[in-house]
C-alpha positions in Angstrom: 235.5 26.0 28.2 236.3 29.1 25.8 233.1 31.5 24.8 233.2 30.1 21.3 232.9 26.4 22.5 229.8 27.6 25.2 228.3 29.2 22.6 228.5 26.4 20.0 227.2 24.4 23.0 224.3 26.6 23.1 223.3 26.6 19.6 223.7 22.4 19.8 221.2 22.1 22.7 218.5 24.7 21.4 219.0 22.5 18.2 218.1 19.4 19.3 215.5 20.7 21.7 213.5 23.0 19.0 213.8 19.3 16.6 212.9 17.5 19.1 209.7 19.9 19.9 208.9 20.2 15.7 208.9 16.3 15.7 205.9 14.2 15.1 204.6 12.3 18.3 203.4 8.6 17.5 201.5 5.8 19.4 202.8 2.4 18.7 199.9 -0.4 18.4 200.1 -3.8 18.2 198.6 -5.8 15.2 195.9 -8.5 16.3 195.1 -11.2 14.1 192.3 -9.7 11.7 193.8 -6.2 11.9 194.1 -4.5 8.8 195.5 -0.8 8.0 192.3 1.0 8.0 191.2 -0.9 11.7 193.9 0.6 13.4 193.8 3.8 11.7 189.3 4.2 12.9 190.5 2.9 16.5 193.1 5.9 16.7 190.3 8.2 15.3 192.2 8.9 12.3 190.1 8.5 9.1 191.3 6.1 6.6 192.1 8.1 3.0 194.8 7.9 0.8 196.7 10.8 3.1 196.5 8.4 6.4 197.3 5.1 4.4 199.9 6.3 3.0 201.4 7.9 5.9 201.5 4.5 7.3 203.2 2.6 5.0 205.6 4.8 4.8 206.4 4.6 9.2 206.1 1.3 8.8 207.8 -0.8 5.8 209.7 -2.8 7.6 207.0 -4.3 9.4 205.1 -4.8 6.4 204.6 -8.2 4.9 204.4 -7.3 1.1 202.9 -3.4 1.2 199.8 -3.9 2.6 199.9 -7.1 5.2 200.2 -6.8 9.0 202.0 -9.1 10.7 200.0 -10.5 13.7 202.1 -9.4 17.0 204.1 -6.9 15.2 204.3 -3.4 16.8 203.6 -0.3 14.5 203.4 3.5 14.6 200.9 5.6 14.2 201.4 9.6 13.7 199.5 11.7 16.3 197.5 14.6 15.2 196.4 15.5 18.7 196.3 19.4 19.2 196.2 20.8 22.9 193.1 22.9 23.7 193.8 24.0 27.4 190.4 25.6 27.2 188.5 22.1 27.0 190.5 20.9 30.5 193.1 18.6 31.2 190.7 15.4 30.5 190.0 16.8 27.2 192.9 19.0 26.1 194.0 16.5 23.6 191.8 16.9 20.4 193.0 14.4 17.2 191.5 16.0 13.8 189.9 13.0 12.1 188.2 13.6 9.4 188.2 16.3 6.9 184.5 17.0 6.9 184.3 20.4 8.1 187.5 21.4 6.8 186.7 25.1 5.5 183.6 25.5 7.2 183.4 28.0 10.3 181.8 28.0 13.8 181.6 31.0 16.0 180.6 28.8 19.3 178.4 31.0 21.7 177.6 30.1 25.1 174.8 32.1 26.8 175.1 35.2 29.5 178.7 34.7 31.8 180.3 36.9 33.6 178.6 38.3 35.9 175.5 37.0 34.4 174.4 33.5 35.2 171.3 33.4 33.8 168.3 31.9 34.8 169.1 30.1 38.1 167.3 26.7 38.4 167.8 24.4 41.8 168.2 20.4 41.4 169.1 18.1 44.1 169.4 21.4 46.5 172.0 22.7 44.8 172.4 25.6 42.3 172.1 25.4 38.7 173.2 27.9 36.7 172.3 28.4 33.1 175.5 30.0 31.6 177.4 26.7 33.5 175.1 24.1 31.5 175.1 26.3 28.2 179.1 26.5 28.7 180.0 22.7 29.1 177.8 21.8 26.3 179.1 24.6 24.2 182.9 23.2 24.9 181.2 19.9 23.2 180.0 21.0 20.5 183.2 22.6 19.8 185.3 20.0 20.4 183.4 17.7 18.3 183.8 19.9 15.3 187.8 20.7 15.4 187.6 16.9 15.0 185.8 16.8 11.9 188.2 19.7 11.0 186.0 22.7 10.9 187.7 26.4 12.0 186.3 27.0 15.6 185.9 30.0 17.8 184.9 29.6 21.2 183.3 33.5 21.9 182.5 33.0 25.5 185.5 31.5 27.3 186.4 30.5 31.0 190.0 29.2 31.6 189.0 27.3 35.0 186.1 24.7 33.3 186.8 22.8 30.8 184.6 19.7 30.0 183.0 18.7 33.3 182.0 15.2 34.0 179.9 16.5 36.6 176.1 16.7 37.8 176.7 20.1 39.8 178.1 23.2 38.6 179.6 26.5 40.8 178.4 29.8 39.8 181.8 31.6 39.2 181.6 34.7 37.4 185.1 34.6 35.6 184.3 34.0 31.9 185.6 36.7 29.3 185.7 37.1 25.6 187.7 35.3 23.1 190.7 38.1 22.7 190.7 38.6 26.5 187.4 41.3 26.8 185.3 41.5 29.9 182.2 40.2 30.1 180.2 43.1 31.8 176.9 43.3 33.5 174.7 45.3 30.9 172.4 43.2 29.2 172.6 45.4 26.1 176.1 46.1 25.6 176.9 42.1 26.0 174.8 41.8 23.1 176.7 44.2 21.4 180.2 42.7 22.4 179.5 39.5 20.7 178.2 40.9 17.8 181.3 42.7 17.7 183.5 40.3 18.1 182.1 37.6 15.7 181.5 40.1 12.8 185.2 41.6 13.0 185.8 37.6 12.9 183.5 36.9 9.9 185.3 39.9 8.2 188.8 38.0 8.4 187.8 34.9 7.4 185.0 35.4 4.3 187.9 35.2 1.9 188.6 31.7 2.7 185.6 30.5 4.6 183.3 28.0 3.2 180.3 28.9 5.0 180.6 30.9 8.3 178.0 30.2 11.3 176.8 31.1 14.7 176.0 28.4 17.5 174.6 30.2 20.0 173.3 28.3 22.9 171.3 28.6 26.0 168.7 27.0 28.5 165.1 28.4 28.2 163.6 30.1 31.2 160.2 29.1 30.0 157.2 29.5 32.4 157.0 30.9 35.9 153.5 29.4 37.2 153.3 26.7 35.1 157.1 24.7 33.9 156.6 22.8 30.7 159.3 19.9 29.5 160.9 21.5 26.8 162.8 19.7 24.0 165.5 21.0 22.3 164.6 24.1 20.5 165.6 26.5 17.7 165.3 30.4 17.7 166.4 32.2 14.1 165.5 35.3 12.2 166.3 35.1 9.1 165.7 32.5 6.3 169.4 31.5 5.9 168.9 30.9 9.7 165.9 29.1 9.1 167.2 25.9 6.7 170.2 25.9 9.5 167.6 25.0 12.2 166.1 22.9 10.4 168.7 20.8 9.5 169.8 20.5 12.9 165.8 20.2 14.0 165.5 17.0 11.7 168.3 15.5 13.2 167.2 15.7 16.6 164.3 14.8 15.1 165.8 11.4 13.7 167.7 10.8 16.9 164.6 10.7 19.2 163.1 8.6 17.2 166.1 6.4 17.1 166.9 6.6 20.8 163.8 7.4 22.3 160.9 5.7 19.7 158.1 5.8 22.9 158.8 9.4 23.4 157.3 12.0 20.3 159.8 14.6 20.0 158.5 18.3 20.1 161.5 20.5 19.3 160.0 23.7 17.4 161.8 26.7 15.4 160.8 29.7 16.4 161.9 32.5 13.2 160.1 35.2 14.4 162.4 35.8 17.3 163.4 39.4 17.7 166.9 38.7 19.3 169.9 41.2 19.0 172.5 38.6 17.9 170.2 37.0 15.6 169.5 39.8 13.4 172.9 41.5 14.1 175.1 38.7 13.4 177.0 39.2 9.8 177.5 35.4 9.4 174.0 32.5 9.7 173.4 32.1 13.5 171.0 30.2 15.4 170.1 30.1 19.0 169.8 26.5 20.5 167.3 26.4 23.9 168.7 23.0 25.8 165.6 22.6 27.5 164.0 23.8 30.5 166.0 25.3 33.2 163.0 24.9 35.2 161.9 21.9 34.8 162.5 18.9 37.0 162.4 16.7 33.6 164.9 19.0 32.1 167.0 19.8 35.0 167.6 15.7 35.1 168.6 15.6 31.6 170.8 18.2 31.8 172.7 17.8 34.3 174.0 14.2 33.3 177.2 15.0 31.4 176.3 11.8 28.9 173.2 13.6 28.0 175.3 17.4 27.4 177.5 15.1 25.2 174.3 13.0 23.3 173.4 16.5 22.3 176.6 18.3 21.4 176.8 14.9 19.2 173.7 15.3 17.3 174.1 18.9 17.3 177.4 17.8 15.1 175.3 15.4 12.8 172.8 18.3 12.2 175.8 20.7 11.7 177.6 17.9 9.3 174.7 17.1 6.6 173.7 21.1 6.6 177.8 21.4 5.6 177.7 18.5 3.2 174.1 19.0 1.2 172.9 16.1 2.4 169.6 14.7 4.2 168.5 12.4 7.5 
């Protein structure tokens, strides 16, 4: 083979691989009698708009009967809008955008402490719990849940060895670092300062654009040493802006406890006279979520069930959604 036929060879190959690699992925699904366009769409998490309709149709006219009809047995394509976010783990990499609620609206996500901070230490079931673990794998949630609703995410704190853990026990590792690669170093003070850093150089690039820009900061309250109260989800804010964000997301936990739990009175509080560095430092509206009681037995049990992290990354999302959207419980 001459040089001019290798390197035409060449060019071929890296052709077909960098088409192949730009080509849309698809699932294929097969119609069930009472199927209809928008079911299949919702049960592949895409929402149903003129966009994903469309879309459709146009895979799939040959397996149309008229433009609209399925045909009962009939196999049809369905594009993927899955995205891989290594950081969320291998179970969870794969995140599908589907709706647009959140589309313009950003989130600096904020887990507490890391590094060589852990936090407050609580012990359950003998073993170790760490409160930047439980603040982390919630925080992952919460930001997963609104790249799907299409909001602009940034995950602050960041640890490339836990994703989303489906677990009740956590190990204290100390490698977490800041978005952009930054250590996370032991000073209480200059943390603080790091992440005020980094989110307001972040606000700065994206206030052109941004619909509303926000910070989710959250943590697991260290509440009591003699005494170890139950503590419901709670809100710390310093400013008014700050204030109508709790809020919102105080009213939907609100509405969800009495949805899910009617028996139980739900106590969640905002506390707006917090004198917390990246409260009042912050350029865009943050808020500091408290989980609960890392000392509490009650607590401890509620958090560490990875169904109960995800009930409240959930209706963290709800509370995040209506305060985006106007809108009321």
């Amino acid at each position: 083979m001459n040089v001019v036929k290798a390197f035409l060879l060449i060019l071929f190959v890296s052709f077909c691989i960098s088409k192949q690699s730009l080509g849309q992925q698809y699932v294929t699904v097969k119609a069930k009698s009472g199927d209809g366009i928008w079911s299949l769409l919702r049960e592949q998490g895409i929402e149903p708009n003129p966009t994903s309709v469309a879309a459709f149709k146009s895979l799939n006219e040959a397996t149309l009967r008229g433009k609209d009809e399925l045909l009962v047995g009939a196999v049809y394509k369905i594009a993927s809008n899955a995205k891989v976010y290594p950081i969320f783990g291998k179970a969870y990499e794969q995140v599908s955008i589907t709706s647009s609620k959140l589309e313009g609206h950003v989130y600096y996500i904020m887990g507490g402490h890391g590094g060589p901070d852990p936090g407050t230490i609580g012990t359950f079931g003998g073993k170790m719990l760490p409160e930047d673990e439980i603040a982390y794998d919630t925080s992952l949630r919460l930001a997963r849940n609104l790249i799907e609703q299409g909001a602009t995410v940034f995950i602050i704190v960041r640890d490339d060895n836990d994703g989303i853990r489906d677990t009740e026990s956590f190990a204290n590792d100390k490698d977490e670092y800041y978005l952009g690669g930054e250590k996370i170093v032991l000073s209480h003070s200059k943390r603080l300062r790091d992440r005020t850093r980094i989110v307001n150089r972040l606000y700065d690039e994206n206030k052109s654009w941004a619909k509303s820009q926000q910070v989710i900061s959250l943590h697991v309250d260290a509440y009591g040493s003699k005494v170890e109260p139950q503590i419901d989800v709670h809100f710390k804010t310093a400013s008014k802006s700050g204030y109508a964000l709790s809020k919102a997301l105080r009213d939907t936990m609100a509405a969800k406890y009495a949805k899910y739990q009617p028996t139980r009175v739900y106590k969640g509080a905002i506390d707006s006279s917090a004198n917390l560095y990246v409260l009042n430092n912050t350029k865009p509206v943050a808020v500091l979520v408290e989980l609960g009681n890392i000392r509490h037995s009650g607590d401890q049990y509620r958090l560490v069930k990875p169904e109960n992290r995800q009930a409240i990354a959930d209706w963290l999302l709800d509370g995040l959604i209506h305060k985006a959207k106007g809108t009321r419980l």
